[in-house]
N, C-alpha and C positions, 0 to 999 in steps of 0.2 A: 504493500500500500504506500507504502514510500518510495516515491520515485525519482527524488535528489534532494542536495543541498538547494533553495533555495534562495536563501542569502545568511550573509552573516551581519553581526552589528556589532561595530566601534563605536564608542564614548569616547566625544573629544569635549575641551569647554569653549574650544573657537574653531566654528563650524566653518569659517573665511578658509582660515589657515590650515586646514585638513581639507578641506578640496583643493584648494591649489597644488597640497604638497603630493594626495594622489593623482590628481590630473599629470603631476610630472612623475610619476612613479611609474604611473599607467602609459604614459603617452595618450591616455584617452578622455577623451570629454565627459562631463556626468551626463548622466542619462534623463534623471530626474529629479527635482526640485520642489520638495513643500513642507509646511509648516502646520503643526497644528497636534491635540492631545500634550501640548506640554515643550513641542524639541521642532530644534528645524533638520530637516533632513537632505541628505544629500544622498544620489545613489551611482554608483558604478556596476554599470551592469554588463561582465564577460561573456565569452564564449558559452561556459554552465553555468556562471553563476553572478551571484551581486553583493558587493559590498556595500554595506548601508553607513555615515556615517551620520550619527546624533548624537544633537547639544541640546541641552536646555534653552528653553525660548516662553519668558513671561514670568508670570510669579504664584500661577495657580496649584495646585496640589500635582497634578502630573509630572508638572517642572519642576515640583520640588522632588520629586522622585527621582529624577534624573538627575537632579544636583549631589541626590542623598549617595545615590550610585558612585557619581564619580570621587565623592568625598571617601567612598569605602574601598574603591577598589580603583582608583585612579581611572586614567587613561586607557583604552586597548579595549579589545575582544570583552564583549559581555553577554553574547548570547547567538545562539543558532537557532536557525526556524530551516527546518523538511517541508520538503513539496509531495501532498498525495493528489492523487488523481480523484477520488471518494473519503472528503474530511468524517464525513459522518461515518464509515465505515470504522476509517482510521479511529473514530473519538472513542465509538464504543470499543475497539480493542484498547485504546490506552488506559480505558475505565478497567478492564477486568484484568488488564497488568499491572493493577491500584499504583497508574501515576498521575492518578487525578489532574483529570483534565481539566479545564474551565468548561463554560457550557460555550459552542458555538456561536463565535461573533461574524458579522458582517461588518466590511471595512471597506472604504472608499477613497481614493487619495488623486489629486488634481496636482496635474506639471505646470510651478508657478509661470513657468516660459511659452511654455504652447497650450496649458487649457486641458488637456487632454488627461482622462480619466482612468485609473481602473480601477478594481474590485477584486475582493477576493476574499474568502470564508478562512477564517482562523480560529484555533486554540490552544489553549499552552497550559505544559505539563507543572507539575507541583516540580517546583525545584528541590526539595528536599526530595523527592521520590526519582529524580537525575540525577542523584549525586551531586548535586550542587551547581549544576552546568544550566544557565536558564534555557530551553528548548520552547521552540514554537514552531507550530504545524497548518499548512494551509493548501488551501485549495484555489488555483487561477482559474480562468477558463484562455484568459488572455494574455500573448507574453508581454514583456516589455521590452521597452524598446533597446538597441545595444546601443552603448555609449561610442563613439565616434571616434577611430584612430584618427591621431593629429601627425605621427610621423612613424619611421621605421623602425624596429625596437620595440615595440609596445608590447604588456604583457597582454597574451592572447588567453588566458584562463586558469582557474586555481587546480594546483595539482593535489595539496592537501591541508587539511587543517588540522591540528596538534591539539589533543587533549591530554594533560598530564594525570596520571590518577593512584590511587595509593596503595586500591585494595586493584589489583587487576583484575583477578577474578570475579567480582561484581561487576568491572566495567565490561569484561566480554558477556556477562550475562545479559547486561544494559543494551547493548548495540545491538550483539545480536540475536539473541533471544527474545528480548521485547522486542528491541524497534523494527527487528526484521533484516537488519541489513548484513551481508554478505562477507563471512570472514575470508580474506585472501590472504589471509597472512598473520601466523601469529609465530615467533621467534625472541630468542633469545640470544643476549652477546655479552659476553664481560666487561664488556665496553659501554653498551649503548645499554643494560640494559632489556626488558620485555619489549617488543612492540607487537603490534596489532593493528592488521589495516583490514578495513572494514568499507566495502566498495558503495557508494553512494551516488548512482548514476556516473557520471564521466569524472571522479573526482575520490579521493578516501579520505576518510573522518580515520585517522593515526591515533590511537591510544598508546601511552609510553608507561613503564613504569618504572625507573632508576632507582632502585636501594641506596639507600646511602648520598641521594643527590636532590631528591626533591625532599622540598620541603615538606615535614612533618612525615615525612615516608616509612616511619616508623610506625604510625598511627594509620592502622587501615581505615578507621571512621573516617578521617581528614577528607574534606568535600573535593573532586576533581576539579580543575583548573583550565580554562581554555589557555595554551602558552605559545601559539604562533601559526604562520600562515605561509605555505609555500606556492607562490605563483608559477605557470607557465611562462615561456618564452622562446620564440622558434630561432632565433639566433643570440646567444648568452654575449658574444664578444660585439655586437653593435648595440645591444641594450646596455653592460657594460659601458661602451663609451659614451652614448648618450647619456648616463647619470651620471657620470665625471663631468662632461661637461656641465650639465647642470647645476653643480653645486653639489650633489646627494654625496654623502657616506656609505660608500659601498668596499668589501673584502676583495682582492685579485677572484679573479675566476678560477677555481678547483673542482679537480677529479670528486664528484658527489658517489657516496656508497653503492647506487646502483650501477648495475655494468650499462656503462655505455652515453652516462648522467655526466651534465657538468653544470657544477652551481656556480652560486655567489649570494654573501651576507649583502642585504641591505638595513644599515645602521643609522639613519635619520630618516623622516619625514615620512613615519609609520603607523605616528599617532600612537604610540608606545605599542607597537604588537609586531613582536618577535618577528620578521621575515626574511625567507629563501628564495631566492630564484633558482630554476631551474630548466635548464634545457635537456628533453627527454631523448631516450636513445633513440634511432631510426629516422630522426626531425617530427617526431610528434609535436604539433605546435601551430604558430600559425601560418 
């Protein structure tokens, strides 16, 4: 019933200065633009998926929730929301895997630029009953629009997104026993660590678990952690050079652990969330 990541959401407290800085991250144009419930939003929306960024906007009770947010957890990554094809399907199985759903919302949202509307049926999981991860689930009927390459180099779509977690074994129960989604990978390395990929339409939601490195990892209770974000890129050494030029904070380009991968750290203008580029093997990409 889940048939991808739909998007993800960053918390930033200056919504200006986080789309500028992903628009030169991306090389691409936001997609969409509106304000309202509390935050102003901006979206990027890739190849599979979209990044949502929100700030607080006014001084109503929503906005203050957004403030409360960033005052607790800073900056970065605060939540995923799944795409099903049948939310009512979806809602009632997330009820009998008691992760208490909300009841079925309908939601509406207008692109301050063009006018133009969509809609789409949502609800979202108890977060104590995610591990701590806030999840929300919805239903489109309509896509949205992609955000507009501005030059060469651009990322073309997210490879994966990084959850950190304590007790492993609950989160492989999480992913994919309830949610449904497809374990392609579950491994161990003295190095790195458990991981666990977990295939989520054209993209994997990554569960990690480092003894001895994350925080509180001693403490299986300890809530999981969204910790980073690995984007696509069909040529690593011209996206490279366009973020130097730019200004951005980015690592040399290196041999990435998969056969045939080559990454690179991006270290400024990520609105605090951990990020990879990565160029896959064969030119998977754009």
């Amino acid at each position: 019933m889940i048939t991808g990541l739909d998007h993800v959401v960053v918390l930033t407290s200056d919504i200006t200065a986080a789309a500028a800085a992903y628009e030169t991250l991306f090389a691409r144009r936001p997609a969409w633009r509106n304000s309202g419930d509390g935050a102003d939003r901006v979206l990027f929306t890739l190849d599979n998926t979209t990044l949502e960024l929100m700030a607080p906007r006014g001084e109503d009770e929503a906005a203050q929730r957004v403030r409360n947010a960033l005052v607790t957890q800073g900056e970065g990554l605060a939540s995923l929301c799944f795409r099903s094809n049948d939310i009512g399907k979806l809602h009632r199985r997330l009820d009998r895997l008691t992760l208490k759903p909300e009841l079925v919302a309908e939601v509406e949202s207008r692109d301050e630029a063009s006018g133009a509307t969509l809609s789409w049926k949502r609800t979202r999981a108890a977060t104590e009953a995610t591990r701590g991860i806030r999840m929300f689930f919805l239903e489109r009927e309509k896509e949205r629009p992609l955000s507009v390459r501005m030059s060469p180099g651009s990322i073309t779509a997210m490879d994966h997104v990084v959850v950190a977690t304590a007790d492993p074994e609950r989160a492989a129960a999480l992913y994919g026993a309830r949610l449904g989604l497809d374990m392609a990978l579950d491994r161990s390395h003295p190095d790195w660590g458990r991981l666990m990929f977990f295939r989520c339409g054209d993209l994997i939601v990554e569960v990690t678990h480092r003894p001895g490195k994350e925080r509180s990892s001693s403490n299986a209770e300890a809530p999981d952690r969204l910790r980073g974000i690995c984007w696509r890129v069909a040529d690593i050494d011209a996206t490279h050079a366009r973020l130097v030029a730019a200004g951005v904070d980015v690592s040399e380009v290196r041999t990435g652990r998969k056969p045939g991968t080559r990454v690179m750290t991006v270290r400024s203008g990520t609105s605090g969330v951990p990020t990879l580029l990565v160029q896959p093997s064969q030119g998977k990409g754009e």
